[in-house]
N, C-alpha and C positions, 0 to 999 in steps of 0.2 A: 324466136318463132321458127318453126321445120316445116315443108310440107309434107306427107306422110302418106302413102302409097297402104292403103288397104283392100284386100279381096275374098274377106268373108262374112261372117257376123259384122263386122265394121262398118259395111259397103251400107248400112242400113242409118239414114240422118236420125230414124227416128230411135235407137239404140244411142247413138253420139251424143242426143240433145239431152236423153236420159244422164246418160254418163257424168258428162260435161259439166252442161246446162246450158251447150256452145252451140251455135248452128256454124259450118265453115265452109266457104265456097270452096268447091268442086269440080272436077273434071274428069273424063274418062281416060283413063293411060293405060298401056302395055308397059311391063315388065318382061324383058327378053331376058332367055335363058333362065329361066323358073318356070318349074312346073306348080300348077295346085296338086294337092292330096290332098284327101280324106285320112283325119286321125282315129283308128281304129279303135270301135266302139263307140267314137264319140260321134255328134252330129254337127262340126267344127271344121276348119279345111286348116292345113297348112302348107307354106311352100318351099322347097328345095332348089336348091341349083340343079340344072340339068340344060347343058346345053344346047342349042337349038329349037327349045320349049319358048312358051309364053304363056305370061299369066293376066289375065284382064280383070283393071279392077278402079279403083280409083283416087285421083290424089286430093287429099285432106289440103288447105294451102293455109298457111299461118298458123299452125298449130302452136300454142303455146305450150312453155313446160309443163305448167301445174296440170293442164287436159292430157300431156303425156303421159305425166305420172299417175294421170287417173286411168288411162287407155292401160298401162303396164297393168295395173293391179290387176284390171278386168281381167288382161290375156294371161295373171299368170304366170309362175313360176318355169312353165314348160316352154315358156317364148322368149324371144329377146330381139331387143332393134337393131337391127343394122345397117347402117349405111350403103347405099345402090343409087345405080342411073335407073331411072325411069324413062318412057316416048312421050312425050303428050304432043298431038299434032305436029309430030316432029321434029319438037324440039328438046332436048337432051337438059333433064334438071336433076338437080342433086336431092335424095328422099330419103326418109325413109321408111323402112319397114317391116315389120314383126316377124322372127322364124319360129319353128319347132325347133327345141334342142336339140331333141334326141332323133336321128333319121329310121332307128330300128322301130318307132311307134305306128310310122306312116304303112298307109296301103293306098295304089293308084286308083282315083277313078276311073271307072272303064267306059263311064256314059259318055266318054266326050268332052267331060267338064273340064 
């Protein structure tokens, strides 16, 4: 079991229970030093390293492999999981979390997001 730090499509129980077939206790954490982007053209967000950023989203807790390996499918050839520290009310836990591979696809949000 991993917990699992999502902040897009993902952030949605009602897409997971779809996926799954799993509902998974949740919480709200920051992700320091990542920023979101927007994947150009698409309506999708990914995130990169960028120090001094944060990214707001949520952590997944007990995820098991098989819902991993179902989450992979969904996100895709262009992502991959990577091991990260997560905040959840302070306290520092081991996660993880989907990238974009390729950083030449991204473009910033400008709204603020």
């Amino acid at each position: 079991m991993q917990n699992l730090f999502v902040y897009g499509t993902l952030l949605s129980s009602g897409i997971i229970k779809k996926l799954t077939g799993k509902t998974f206790s949740s919480k709200k954490a920051i992700l320091h030093n990542f920023k979101r982007y927007c994947v150009k053209a698409c309506d999708y967000p990914t995130i990169t390293p960028r120090i001094g950023e944060k990214t707001i989203g949520l952590i997944l807790k007990d995820v098991s492999d098989s819902s991993l390996k179902i989450i992979d499918f969904f996100e895709g050839e262009e992502y991959e999981r990577k091991q990260v520290k997560g905040l959840l009310m302070t306290k520092k836990l081991p996660l993880l979390t989907i990238f974009g591979k390729r950083d030449q696809i991204y473009w910033m949000i400008t709204n603020g997001i």
